[in-house]
N, C-alpha and C positions, 0 to 999 in steps of 0.2 A: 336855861333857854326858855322861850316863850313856849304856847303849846298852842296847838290848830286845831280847829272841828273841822273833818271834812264830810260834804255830804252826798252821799249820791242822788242824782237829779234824774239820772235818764238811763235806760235801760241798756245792758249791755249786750242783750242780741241784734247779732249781726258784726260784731263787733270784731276785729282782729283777736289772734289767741293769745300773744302780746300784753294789749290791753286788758283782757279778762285776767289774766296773772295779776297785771301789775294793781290790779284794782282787787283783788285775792289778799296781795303782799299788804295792802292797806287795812284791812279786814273787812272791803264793803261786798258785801254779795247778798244785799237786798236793795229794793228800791226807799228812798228816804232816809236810808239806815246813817247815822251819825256815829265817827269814831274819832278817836282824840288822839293826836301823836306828836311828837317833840316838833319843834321847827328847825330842822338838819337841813343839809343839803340833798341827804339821798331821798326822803319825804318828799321836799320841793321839789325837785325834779319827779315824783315818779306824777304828784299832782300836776304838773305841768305836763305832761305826758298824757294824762285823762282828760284834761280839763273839761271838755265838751261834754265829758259824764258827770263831772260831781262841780261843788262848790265848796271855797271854804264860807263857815258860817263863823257868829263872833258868840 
């Protein structure tokens, strides 16, 4: 399978506890931080779930 950067863009205070998990399960829990994960469906979805916090990058 292919592989994705994702990156965090925007800060997770204020944010649902929800989203702070799901963006945990990613392993981002700094601002900019870049991490690299397969392109699954559960990935996708949890990125589409944050969106508004991170980016993928190429």
């Amino acid at each position: 399978m292919a592989t994705i950067k994702v990156k965090q863009v925007k800060s997770r205070i204020k944010c649902p506890k929800d989203q702070k998990r799901t963006l945990d399960a990613l392993g981002l829990r700094k601002m900019n931080q870049i991490v690299e994960h397969e392109a699954n469906p559960a990935i996708l979805g949890m990125v589409e779930k944050v969106k508004h916090l991170v980016s993928v990058v190429k």
